[in-house]
VODO-952328 format. One record per atom (N, C-alpha, C): y, x, z. Coordinates in steps of 0.1 Angstrom, whole numbers, plus 5000, padded with zeros to 4 digits. Layout:
<kevos>
YXZ
...
</kevos>
This chain:
<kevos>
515748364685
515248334698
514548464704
514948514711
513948594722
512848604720
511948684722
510548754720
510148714734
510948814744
510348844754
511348774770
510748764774
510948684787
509948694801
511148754812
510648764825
510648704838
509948694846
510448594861
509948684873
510148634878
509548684895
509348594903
507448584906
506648534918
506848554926
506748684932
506448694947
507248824947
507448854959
507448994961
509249074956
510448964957
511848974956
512549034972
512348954977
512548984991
511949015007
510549025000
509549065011
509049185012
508149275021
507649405017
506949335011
505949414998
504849374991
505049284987
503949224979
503049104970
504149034960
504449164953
505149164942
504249134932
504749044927
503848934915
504948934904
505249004893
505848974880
505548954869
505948844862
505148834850
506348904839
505648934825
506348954812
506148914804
506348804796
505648794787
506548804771
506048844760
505948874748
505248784736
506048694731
505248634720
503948564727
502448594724
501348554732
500548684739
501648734745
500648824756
501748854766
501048814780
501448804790
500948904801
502049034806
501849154815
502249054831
501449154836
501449084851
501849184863
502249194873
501749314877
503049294894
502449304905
501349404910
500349244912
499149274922
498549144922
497749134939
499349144947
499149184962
499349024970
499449034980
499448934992
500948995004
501348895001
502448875015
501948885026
502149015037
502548975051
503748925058
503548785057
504448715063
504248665078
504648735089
504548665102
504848525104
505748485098
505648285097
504748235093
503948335084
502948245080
501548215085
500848105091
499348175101
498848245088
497548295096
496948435091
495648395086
494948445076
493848375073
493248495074
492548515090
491248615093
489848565094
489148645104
488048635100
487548505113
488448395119
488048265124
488948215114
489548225111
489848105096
490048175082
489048215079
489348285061
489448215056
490248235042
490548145030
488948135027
489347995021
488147915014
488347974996
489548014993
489848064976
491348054978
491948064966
492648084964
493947944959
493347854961
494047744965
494847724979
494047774992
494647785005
495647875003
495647994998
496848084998
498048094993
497648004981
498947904973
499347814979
498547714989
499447614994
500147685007
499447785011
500647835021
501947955015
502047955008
503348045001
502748174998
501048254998
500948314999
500948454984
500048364978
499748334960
500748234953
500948354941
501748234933
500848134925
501448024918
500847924908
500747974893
499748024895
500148094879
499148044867
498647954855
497647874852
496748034843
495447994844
494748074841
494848234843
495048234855
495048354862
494048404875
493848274881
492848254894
491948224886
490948164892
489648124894
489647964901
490447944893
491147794899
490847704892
490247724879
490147574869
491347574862
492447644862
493547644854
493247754843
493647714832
493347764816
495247824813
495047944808
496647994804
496847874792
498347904793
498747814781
497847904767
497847774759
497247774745
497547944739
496448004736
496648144728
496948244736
497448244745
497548344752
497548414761
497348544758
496548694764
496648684778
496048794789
496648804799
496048934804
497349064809
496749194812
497249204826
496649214837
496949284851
497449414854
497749444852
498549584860
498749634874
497849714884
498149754897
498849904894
499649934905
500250024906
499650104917
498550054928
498250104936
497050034946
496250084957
495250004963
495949914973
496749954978
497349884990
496949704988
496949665002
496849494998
497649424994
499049465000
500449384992
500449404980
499249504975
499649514958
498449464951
497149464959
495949424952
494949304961
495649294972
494949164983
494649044977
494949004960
494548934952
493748904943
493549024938
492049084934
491149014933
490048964946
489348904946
489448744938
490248694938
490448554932
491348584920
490948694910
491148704894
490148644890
490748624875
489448554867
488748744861
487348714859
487348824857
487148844846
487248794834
487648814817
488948894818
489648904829
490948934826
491349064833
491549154821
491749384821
492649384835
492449444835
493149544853
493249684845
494649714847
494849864841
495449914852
495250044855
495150084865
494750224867
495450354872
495650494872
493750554880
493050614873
491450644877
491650664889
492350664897
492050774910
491950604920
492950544915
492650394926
491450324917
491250344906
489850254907
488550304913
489250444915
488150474921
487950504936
489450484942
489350394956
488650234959
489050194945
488350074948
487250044951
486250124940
485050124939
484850154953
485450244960
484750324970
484750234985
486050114981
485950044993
485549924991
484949884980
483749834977
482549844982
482149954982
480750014983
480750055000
481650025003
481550045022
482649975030
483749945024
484149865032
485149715027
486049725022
487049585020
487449605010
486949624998
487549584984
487349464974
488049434965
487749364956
486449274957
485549344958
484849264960
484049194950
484249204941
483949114926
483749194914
483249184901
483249264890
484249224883
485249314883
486149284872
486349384866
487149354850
487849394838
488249564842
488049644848
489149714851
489349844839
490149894840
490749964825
491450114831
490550174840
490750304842
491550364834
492750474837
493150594830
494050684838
493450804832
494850894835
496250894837
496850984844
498550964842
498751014829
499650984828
500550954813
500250904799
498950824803
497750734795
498750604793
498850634773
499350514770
498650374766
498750304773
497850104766
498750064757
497950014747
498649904742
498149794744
498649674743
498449534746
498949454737
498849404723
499449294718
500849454715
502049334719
503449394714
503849504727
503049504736
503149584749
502949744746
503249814749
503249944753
503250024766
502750064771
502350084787
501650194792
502850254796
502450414803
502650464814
500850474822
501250454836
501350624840
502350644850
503250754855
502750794867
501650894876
501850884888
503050934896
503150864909
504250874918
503350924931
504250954942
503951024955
503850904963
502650834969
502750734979
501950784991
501250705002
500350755005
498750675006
498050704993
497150624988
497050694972
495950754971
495350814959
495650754950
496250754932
496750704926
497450654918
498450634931
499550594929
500750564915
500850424909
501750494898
502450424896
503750464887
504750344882
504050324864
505050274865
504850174846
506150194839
506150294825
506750294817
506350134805
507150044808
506449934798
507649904784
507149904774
507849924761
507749784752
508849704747
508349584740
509449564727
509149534716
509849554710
511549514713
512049404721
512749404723
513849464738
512949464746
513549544758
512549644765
512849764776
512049834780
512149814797
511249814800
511049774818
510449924822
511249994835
510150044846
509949974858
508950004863
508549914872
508050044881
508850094893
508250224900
507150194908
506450084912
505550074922
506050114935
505450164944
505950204958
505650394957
506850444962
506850594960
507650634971
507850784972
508050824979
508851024976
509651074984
510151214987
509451274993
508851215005
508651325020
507451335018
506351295005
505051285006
504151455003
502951475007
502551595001
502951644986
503151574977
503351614961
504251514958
506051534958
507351484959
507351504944
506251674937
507251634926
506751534914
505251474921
505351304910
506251224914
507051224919
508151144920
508951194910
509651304918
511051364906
510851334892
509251384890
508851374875
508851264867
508251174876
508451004870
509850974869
510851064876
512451004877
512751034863
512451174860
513051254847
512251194833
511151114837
509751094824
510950934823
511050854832
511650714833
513050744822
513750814827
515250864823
515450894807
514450934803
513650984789
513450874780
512750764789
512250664784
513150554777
514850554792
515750464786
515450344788
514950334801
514750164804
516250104802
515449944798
516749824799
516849764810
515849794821
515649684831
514449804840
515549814851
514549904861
514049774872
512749824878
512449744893
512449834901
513149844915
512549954920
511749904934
511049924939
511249914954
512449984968
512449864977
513449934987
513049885006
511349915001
511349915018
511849935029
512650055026
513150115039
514850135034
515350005027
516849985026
517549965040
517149965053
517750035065
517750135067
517250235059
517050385067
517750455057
518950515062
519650575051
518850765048
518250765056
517150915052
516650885059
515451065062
514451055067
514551145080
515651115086
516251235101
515051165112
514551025111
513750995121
512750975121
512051045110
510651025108
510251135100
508751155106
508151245100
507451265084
507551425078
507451455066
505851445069
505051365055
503451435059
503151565060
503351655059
502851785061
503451825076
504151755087
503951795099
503451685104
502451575101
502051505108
500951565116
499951665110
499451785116
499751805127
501051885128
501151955139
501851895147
502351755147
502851655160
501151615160
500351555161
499151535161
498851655172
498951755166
498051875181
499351895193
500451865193
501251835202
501251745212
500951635208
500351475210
499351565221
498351585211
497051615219
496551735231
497751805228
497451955236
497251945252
497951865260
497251825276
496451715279
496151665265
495251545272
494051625280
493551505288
492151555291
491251415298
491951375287
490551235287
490751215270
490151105268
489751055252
490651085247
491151065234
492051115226
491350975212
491750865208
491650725199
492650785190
492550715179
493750675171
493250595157
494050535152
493650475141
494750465128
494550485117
495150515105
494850425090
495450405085
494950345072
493750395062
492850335059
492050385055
492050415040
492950315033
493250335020
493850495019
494350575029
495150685030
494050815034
493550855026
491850985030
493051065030
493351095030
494251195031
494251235047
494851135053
495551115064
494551185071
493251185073
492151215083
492351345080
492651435069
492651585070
493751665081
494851545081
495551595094
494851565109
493951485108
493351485124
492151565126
491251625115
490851685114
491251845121
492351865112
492851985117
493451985133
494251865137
494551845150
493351855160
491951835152
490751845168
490251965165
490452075158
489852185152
491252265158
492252235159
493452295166
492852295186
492752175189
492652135200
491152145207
490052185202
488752215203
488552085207
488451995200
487551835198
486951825189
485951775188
484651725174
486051605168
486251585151
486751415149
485351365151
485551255157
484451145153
484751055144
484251035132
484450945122
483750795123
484350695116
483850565113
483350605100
482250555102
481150555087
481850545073
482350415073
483050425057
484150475055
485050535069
486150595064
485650735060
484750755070
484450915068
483550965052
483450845045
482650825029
484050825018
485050695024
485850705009
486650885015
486950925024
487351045028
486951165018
485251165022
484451295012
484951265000
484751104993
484951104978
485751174974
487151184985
488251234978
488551304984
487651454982
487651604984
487651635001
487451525009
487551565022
486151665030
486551765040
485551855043
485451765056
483951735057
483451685069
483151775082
482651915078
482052015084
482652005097
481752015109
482051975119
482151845127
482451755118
482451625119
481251495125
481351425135
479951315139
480751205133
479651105134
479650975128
479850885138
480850825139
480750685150
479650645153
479150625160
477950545164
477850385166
478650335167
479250165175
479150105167
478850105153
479549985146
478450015129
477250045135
476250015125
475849915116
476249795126
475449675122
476249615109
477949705112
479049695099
478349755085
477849865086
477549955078
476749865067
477349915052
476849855039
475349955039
474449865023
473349965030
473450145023
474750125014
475350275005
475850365017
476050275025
477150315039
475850375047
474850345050
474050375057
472950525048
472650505040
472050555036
473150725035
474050725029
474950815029
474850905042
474450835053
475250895065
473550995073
473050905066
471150925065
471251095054
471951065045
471551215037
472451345038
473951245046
474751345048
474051445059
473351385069
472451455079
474251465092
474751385086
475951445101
475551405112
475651435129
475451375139
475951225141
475251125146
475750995148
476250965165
477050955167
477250975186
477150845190
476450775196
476450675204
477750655217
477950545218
478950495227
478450565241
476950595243
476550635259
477150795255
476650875241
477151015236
478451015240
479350895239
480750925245
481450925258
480750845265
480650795278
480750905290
482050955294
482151075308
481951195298
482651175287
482551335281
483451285268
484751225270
485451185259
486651275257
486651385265
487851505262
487451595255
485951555250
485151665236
485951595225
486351495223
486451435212
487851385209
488251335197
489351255187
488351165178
488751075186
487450915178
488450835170
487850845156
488650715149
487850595155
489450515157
489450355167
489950245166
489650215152
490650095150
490949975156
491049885158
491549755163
490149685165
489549695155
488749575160
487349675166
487749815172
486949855175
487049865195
488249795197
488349775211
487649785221
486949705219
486149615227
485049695232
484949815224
483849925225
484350035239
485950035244
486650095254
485550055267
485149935265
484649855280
483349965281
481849945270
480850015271
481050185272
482350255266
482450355270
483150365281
483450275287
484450265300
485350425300
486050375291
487050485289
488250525300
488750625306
489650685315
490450685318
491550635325
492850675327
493250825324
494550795315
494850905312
494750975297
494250855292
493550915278
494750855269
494350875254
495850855246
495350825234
496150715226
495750625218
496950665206
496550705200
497650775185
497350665173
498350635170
498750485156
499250555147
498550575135
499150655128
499250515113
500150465113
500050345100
498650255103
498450265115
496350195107
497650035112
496749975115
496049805121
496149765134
496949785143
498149655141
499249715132
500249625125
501249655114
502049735121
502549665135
503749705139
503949565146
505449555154
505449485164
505349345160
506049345143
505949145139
504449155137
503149175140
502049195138
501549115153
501348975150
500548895167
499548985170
498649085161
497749175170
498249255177
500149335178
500249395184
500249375196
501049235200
500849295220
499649245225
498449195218
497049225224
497049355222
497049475213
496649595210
497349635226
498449595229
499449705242
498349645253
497949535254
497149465266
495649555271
495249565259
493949635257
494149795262
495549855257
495850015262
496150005278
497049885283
497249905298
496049865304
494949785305
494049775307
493249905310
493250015303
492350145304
493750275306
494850205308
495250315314
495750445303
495650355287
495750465279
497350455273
497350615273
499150605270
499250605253
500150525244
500450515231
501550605226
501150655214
501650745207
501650695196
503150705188
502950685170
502850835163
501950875160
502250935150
501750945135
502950915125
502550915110
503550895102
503650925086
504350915084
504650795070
505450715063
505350655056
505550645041
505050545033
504750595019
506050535010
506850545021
507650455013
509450565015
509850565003
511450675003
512450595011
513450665019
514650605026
515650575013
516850515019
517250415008
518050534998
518350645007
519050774997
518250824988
516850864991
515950874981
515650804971
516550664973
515350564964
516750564954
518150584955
519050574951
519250734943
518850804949
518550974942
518050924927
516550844927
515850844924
516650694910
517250674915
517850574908
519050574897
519450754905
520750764896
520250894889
518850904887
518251014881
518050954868
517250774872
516850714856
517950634848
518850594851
520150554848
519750414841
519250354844
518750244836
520050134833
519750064824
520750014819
521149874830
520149774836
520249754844
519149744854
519349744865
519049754881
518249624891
517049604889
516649464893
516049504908
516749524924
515549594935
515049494940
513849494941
512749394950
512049504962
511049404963
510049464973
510749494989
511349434992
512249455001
513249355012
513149425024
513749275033
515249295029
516049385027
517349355023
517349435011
517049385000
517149394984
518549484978
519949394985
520849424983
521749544990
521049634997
521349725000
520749874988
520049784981
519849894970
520449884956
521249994951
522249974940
522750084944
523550104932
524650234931
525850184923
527050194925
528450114927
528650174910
527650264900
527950314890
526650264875
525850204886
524650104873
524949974877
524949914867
524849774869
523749674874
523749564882
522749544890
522649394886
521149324887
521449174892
520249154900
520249114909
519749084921
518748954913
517348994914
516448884910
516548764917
515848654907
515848494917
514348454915
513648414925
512548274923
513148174911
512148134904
512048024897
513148024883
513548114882
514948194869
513648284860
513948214846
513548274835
514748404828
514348524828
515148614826
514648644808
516248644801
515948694785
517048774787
516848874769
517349004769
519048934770
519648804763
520748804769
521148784784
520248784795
520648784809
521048884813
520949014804
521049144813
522549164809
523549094799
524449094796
525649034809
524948974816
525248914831
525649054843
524849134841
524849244848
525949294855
526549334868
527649384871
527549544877
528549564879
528549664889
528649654908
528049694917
527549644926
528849714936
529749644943
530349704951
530349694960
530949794970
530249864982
530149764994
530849634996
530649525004
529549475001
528949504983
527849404982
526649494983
526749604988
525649724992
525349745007
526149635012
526149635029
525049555035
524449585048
523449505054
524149375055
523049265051
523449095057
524049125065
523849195077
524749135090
526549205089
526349265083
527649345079
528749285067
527949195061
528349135050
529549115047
530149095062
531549015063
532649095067
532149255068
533149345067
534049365059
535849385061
536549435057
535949555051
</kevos>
């Protein structure tokens, strides 16, 4: 009989909230432990937050997993249970909060110590848990498990895939990565460290299995300088908003208002997890608007950093000094600075998602309203589907499982063998004997499906 045996929760055909279990004799690997953005699904914000983690299960959100939540469910008799994140993002950790917390989180130091950091000021976890910090190329063991986390290029400090080793089969599991990022070659490297390794069973992600490269989007390292392009004739406000799990990202707007002779004006906690991770403030004020948010680490920080704090009147008929981080739910603050016609609102990844996102055409209502013209600029942490296939025919894995993704089956190579994951299918090492080779009608978008 088999040792070891796999399934898939969540996260086959959607972006994110990939939920997989492994399990081995009596210890059971988990990994990632994110949340689905699903537009079908209503939204549980902040007029209807989840009550726990039962609401999120009965709407398709969380899987049913027994002794995993904080639900009153006990794992089956004897056996272990280890979490595994690959990264901060919410589709990979928006679950977090409703772990049991007896139960290890292993996890690359640089995101636990994002965590910590959006903990201590703004939206993390939230809770004390297990967590099991380490370096890249830091091997765990678990029980029969073997587990060597790999960083990759995403955009979010971190970052890593999973060399996972069991006596009877070997899994990678790449997390979310990327080519066009500032340091591509944690990627390459993880391709050649994976390839070494000899997996039996690759995962990969394929967010962007519509985009056959990257001819229409920007590399991070000129997000910079479209940023002072953007900005070079304004001459009213200059907004934008960005992901905040991404410190990085501010060093390009930084340099865009230091290009453009604007102060950045920071939001308090972005401008904190930012410093943690080597960012230079110099020059930099402090939002002023949104105190009453401020944690009291958050406050005191901004008290000893001694930076300027600019009040909404400090902004008021003098907003062409400035580039204000402005996220979404900081709108409402346009009215008190009665902001200009003419001014320009830059989206760089933040909050609204994008257009299946119901915050976005309030966000467009709010910009016509003040007359402010929209700009995307940024770039994404996720490889086009030639990269992700580069990267696929680098580790040669024996077979080919793509998730994470609205069309799954657009990822494969007509020369590995592939099988396309299912909900509710218990996977053993004789399943992979099922495995085929993927041909090129079966490599086509759904809508194309039916091409000669």
């Amino acid at each position: 009989m088999s040792r070891v045996r796999f399934e898939f929760h969540r996260g086959i055909d959607t972006i994110g909230g990939t939920v997989i279990v492994i399990q081995c004799d009596d210890h059971r690997l988990i990994f990632d432990m994110g949340r689905i953005f699903n537009p079908s699904v209503p939204i549980f914000d902040t007029l209807n937050p989840s009550r726990g983690i039962g609401d999120l299960q009965r709407m398709g959100i969380a899987p049913k997993l027994p002794g995993l939540f904080e639900d009153g469910t006990e794992a089956p008799a004897g056996v272990k249970t280890l979490v595994a994140v690959s990264h901060s993002h919410l589709d990979h950790v928006g679950l977090l909060p409703y772990l049991r917390k007896d139960i290890p989180v292993l996890l690359h130091e640089d995101t636990h110590r994002l965590l910590q950091a959006l903990d201590e000021v703004l939206d993390g976890p939230g809770q004390p848990l297990d967590y099991r910090p380490v370096p890249s190329d830091s091997l765990m063991e678990f029980g029969p498990f073997q587990i060597t986390v790999v960083r990759v290029d995403h955009d979010t400090p971190g970052a890593s895939a999973f060399l996972i080793a069991t006596p009877e089969l070997k899994f990678v599991y790449s997390g979310d990565l990327r080519l066009h990022g500032t340091e591509p070659a944690l990627t390459t490297t993880f391709a050649e460290k994976a390839r070494a390794f000899a997996p039996d069973v690759l995962f990969i992600e394929g967010t962007r299995a519509q985009s056959e490269d990257n001819t229409m989007m920007l590399f991070e390292t000129e997000v910079s300088d479209r940023l002072k392009e953007a900005m070079r004739d304004v001459r009213a406000g200059v907004y934008f908003s960005f992901y905040p799990r991404h410190p990085e990202r501010l060093r390009a707007f930084r340099e865009a208002a230091q290009a453009t002779g604007r102060t950045l004006v920071v939001q308090a906690p972005h401008a904190y997890i930012y410093e943690r991770f080597g960012g230079d403030l110099t020059g930099c004020a402090i939002y002023g608007g949104a105190e009453q948010d401020w944690t009291p680490l958050n406050r005191s920080w901004v008290l000893q950093r001694g930076l300027p704090v600019l009040t909404l009147a400090d902004l008021k008929g003098k907003e062409d000094g400035y580039l204000i981080d402005f996220g979404y739910d900081r709108f409402r603050d346009w009215i008190d600075i009665d902001a200009r016609p003419g001014g320009l609102y830059i989206h760089s990844n933040g909050s609204p998602l994008g257009p299946f996102d119901p915050a976005w055409n309030n966000m467009e209502a709010w910009l016509n309203a003040f007359g402010l013209e929209f700009v995307s600029v940024g770039s994404t942490g996720h490889g086009a589907r030639g990269d992700v296939l580069s990267i696929i025919d680098t580790i040669r894995p024996r077979v080919l499982m793509p998730i994470h993704s609205l069309q799954p089956q657009r990822i494969g190579l007509k020369s590995v063998k592939r099988i396309m994951p299912q909900y509710g299918k218990v996977y053993r090492a004789s399943d992979l004997l099922d495995a085929t080779y993927p041909t090129e009608r079966d490599l086509l978008p759904v809508k194309d499906a039916t091409r000669d």
